[in-house]
C-alpha angles and dihedrals in degrees: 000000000000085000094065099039095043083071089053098097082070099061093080094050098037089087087046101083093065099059085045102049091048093047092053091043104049080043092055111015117015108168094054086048105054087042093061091046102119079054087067097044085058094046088060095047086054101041090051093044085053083058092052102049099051089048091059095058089047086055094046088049085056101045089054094053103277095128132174134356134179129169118173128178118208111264091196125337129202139160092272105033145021125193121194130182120211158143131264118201110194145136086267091053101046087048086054095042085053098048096046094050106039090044091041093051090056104049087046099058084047094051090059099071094019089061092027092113089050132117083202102055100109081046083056102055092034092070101028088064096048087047090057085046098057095039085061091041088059101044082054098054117118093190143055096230091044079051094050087046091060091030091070087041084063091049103052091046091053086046091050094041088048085054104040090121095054096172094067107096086209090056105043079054098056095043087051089053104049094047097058093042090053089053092064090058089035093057092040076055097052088040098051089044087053084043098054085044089057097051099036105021092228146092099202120107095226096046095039091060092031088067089030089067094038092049088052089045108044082043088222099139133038112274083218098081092042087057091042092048093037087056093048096053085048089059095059079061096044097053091046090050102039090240111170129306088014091051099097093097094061103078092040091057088069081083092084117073122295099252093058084057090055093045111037088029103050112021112012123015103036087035092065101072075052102053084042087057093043089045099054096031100116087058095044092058098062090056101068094189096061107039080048081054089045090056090043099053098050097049088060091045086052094049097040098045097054095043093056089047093057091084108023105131096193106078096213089064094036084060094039093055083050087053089052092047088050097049079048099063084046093052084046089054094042083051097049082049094251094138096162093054090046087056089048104051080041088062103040092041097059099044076046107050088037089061090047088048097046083041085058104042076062105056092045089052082053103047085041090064081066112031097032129234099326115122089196087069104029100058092039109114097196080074095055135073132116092044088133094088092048105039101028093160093052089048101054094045091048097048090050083050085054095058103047094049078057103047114242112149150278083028122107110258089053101073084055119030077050092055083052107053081044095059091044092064094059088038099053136331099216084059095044095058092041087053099046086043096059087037077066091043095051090044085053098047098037094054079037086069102041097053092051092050115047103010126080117007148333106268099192114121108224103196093048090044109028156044081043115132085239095061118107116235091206135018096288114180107172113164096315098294110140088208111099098260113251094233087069092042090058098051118035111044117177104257119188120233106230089212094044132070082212132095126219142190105241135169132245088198148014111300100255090189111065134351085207099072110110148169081017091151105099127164128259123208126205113229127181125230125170091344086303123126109228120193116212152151133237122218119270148196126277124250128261102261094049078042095060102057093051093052089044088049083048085064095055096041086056101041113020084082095068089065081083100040110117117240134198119236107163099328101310125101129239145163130190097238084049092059093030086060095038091114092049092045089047091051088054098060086245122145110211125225127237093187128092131178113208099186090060091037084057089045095052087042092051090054098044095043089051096046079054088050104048085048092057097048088051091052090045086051098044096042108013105129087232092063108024132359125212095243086059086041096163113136085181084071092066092070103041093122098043085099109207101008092053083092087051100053093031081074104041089053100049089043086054098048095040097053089046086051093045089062083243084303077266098130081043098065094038089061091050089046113051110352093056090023090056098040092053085046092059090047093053084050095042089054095039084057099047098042105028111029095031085032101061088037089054081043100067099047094053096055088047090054091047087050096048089046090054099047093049099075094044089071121093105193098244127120102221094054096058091049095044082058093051101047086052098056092043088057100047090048096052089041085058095048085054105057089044087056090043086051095046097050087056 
């Protein structure tokens, strides 16, 4: 065991030498550099899966009672302060160790065909594989300010990856976003870590929870400060995980590649504020305030999540709102104290919504072979429809990503998000209701999606989106630019078989750009419209390599859920998360149960799975090709026969679907607010400094100059005059100071 554990300190720095090596080689030597760059791609795969290797023994280690292990070096050391760096080996970091690097491997083994056709692709992996350092950096950590440190290296990775096409107007706006909203989280972190120093003298994480308690329980301080401190250091976690109100930047983060929203929006960026939670968690319970504002919260951030989702047409935000409802429901068990089932749904979420993401990246590579670079029109999902015939794999995934989000057994996100809904119902009613509501909502906006993704018919209009000059053959993502790049345009021309009625793209020359493109022959078929011939592409298929993640992430989505499944060894209960998280629960004061019930646990079963249900028939009826199509999207149509209350319902509907739309008006008021409120400030500012400050200083000097001026022409140029004057003056003042002492001796 200490063997093992005594190598931990390397896990955080293993991914570095890749960023490294290709910033030094595209420095010194580019072109050797860019010519070797599937090598990269593969040392990042092997360096990650070094790391996961390595994390699974840990977690078996700790499965089998070898609980918990910490080692830490001073950093600097004085009379009034000691910093030490260090590493925490515990059930929540071998969880999180688990989750970065099987997610990340994945999406890196994606990323390599799906930005293949990219300027950009060493960029990409440059910064993919600094993003997964730092992550693990963070998890490690055994202090808060080790933690802040690799919290702002996250940050700086997720800004860099939002904005990877930096060209893109669109893009450079989202980073930017996400990187200042993030900053009000990031400076209520470092406040409440000064805070918790000030009171307790101490980063580390044992010694931080062992005075607080003391402190509490001594009563020697105001409880006032711990709660202050405790909710900033909850912002930090509310900003990373888009939690409400700092959640804005979420949506707009689906600018950067596909792949960046499956890693930094399922398993590492938005898991951070988690782990943080999770992390801090035994000093957030004894302060009742804060663990109540945790739940809270949380509960908003369920409800309002899933309602903006219902009517997102872009299927990379539609997924992202439903990223923000599902971190939600983890903040809300965090908050009731069910730390086991936080760290479930955690687990099955992310395998889950990477699946979904990945899913997604798919289906976008595929509508792009037939619109053309354009991600207005690619995620869209109101040109999509009847994809189940051309991307069957992607369907199939997708669709089993679909039901465990929604929680229809046995798939992974049921045994938690069950045990959730459960717990809320002891915890608060009010609660209980808001979180079954939005199950059935997610259930609605998730089956939403996949009918109008994959059922009925393709609604891309052809003559309007394809067969232009401008339209990209391929998914050609180069730098942002929406032209079809000239490199491909040098190389793949359209030649006509002579023995086929088909046309294909073919190649003049060797393909310069990148030796892994592959199966790019697709066929072309000829339609007539108007008596015009039109040239396009139907979707296809992705290639093996962007195929095996998602079936490897299958896997997950049908059997991580079983790591929470109750079993039966000689009439006590266990599960392996259960045993897996003894030291955490332990640390939080919890006493596990080795009961279970299953009657109740059917019964429980039996009402989440119907409120699922009954979402996923509304969303059939409502967009099932059979009854309404997206084109003819008009839920008022729904009650036209309903006589006097159609009114009535007309404006419900339309007030439902504009504030989802809207996005809640949320971004909107925040503009007013303080986009627009602190721009007219600083011009208030800016015009109380130029013609006030600087107005009563020139002042000053004007009316000196005008003085002067005017002085100037009552002198005559003789001495006795002036002294004459002088004399004068010096009479009549003292004359003055006389008659106030006079005045004060009587």
């Amino acid at each position: 065991m200490e063997h093992t554990y005594q190598y931990t300190w390397i896990v955080p720095f293993v991914p570095l030498p890749v960023p490294i090596a290709i910033g030094v080689g595209l420095l010194f030597v580019p072109t050797a550099t860019q010519s070797l760059r599937r090598m990269w791609a593969f040392l990042s795969v092997l360096l990650l899966s070094i790391i996961m290797i390595f994390s699974a023994a840990l977690s078996i280690q700790q499965i089998n009672g070898n609980l918990i292990h910490q080692y830490v070096w001073s950093w600097t050391i004085n009379n009034d302060c000691s910093l030490e760096f260090g590493y925490l080996i515990d059930p929540l970091t071998s969880i999180m160790l688990l989750l970065i690097t099987t997610v990340g491997i994945m999406v890196l083994i994606y990323s390599d065909n799906y930005m293949s056709h990219d300027l950009g692709y060493l960029r990409f992996f440059a910064y993919m594989s600094f993003s997964n350092a730092s992550m693990l950096g963070l998890v490690t950590s055994s202090n808060l300010i080790q933690i802040y440190i690799f919290w702002e290296l996250v940050g700086m990775c997720s800004y860099l990856l939002i904005g990877f096409w930096f060209t893109r107007p669109i893009a450079a706006s989202a980073c930017q976003k996400a990187f200042i909203t993030n900053r009000v989280g990031d400076f209520g972190l470092l406040l409440g870590i000064l805070g918790f120093y000030f009171l307790t003298g101490s980063f580390e994480f044992r010694d931080l929870f062992e005075i607080t308690n003391n402190l509490i329980a001594g009563e020697e301080i105001n409880s006032l400060f711990f709660t202050l401190y405790a909710s900033l250091l909850f912002v930090g976690a509310v900003a990373k995980s888009a939690q409400f109100p700092l959640h804005v930047w979420l949506p707009d983060a689906m600018e950067g590649p596909t792949p960046i929203s499956a890693l930094i929006h399922a398993a590492t960026m938005v898991a951070a504020g988690i782990f943080l939670v999770a992390r801090l968690l035994p000093l957030f319970t004894v302060i009742p305030y804060v663990i109540n504002l945790i739940s809270l919260i949380g509960i908003i951030t369920i409800l309002l999540g899933a309602t903006l989702a219902l009517a997102q047409r872009d299927i990379k935000k539609s997924l992202a709102y439903s990223t923000m409802s599902q971190l939600g429901y983890i903040m809300l068990a965090l908050g009731m104290g069910s730390y086991r089932v936080a760290l479930f749904h955690l687990i099955t979420h992310a395998y889950s919504k990477a699946l979904l993401f990945l899913g997604s990246g798919s289906i976008i590579h595929s509508m792009e072979t037939i619109i053309g670079y354009s991600p207005d029109k690619s995620q869209n999902m109101a040109l999509m429809g009847g994809l189940t015939k051309y991307v069957p794999i992607t369907k199939t995934s997708f669709l089993l990503g679909t039901l465990s989000l929604c929680g229809i057994p046995p798939l992974a996100c049921f045994w938690s998000k069950d045990e959730i809904l459960n717990d809320s119902w002891l915890y608060s009613p009010i609660f209980a209701i808001i979180a079954c509501f939005t199950a059935g909502l997610t259930a609605f906006y998730m089956f939403r999606m996949y009918l109008l993704t994959f059922e009925g018919h393709l609604n891309v209009n052809f003559k309007n989106y394809s067969g232009k000059k401008n339209s990209a053959f391929y998914s050609i993502s180069i730098w942002g630019k929406e032209e079809e790049s000239k490199a491909i345009k040098q190389n793949f021309v359209l030649s006509k078989i002579k023995n086929n009625d088909s046309i294909y793209l073919g190649s003049k020359k060797k393909n310069t750009i990148d030796v892994n493109i592959r199966n790019i022959m697709r066929s072309f078929i000829i339609m007539n419209f108007f008596k015009k011939k039109i040239i396009f592409l139907y979707p296809h298929e992705s290639d093996n390599t962007m195929l095996l993640p998602l079936l490897v992430l299958v896997l997950f989505t049908l059997f991580i859920g079983s790591i929470g499944i109750p079993f039966d060894q000689g009439g006590i209960y266990f599960d392996i998360l259960s045993n897996w998280l003894t030291p955490s629960i332990n640390l939080l004061h919890s006493n596990s149960n080795n009961s279970v019930d299953w009657y109740e646990f059917v019964e429980n079963a039996i009402f989440s799975v119907s409120i699922a249900s009954f979402g996923i028939f509304i969303a059939y009826i409502l967009y099932s090709p059979v009854y309404l199509s997206f084109q003819n999207f008009n839920l008022i149509n729904l009650f036209v026969q309903m006589g006097p209350k159609r009114i009535f319902w007309d404006q419900i509907i339309n007030l439902i679907y504009n504030w989802s739309y809207n996005r809640g008006y949320i971004d909107g008021f925040y503009a007013k607010i303080f986009t627009s409120g602190i721009r007219g400030l600083a011009e208030l500012i800016y015009f109380f400094d130029r013609q006030i400050i600087d107005g009563i200083t020139n002042g000053f000097g004007v009316t000196s100059f005008f003085v002067g001026e005017g002085i100037k022409y009552g002198g005559g140029g003789r001495i006795s005059s002036y002294l004459f004057l002088y004399l004068f003056y010096l009479s009549f003042f003292l004359f003055l100071v006389f008659q106030v002492f006079q005045e004060l001796l009587l």
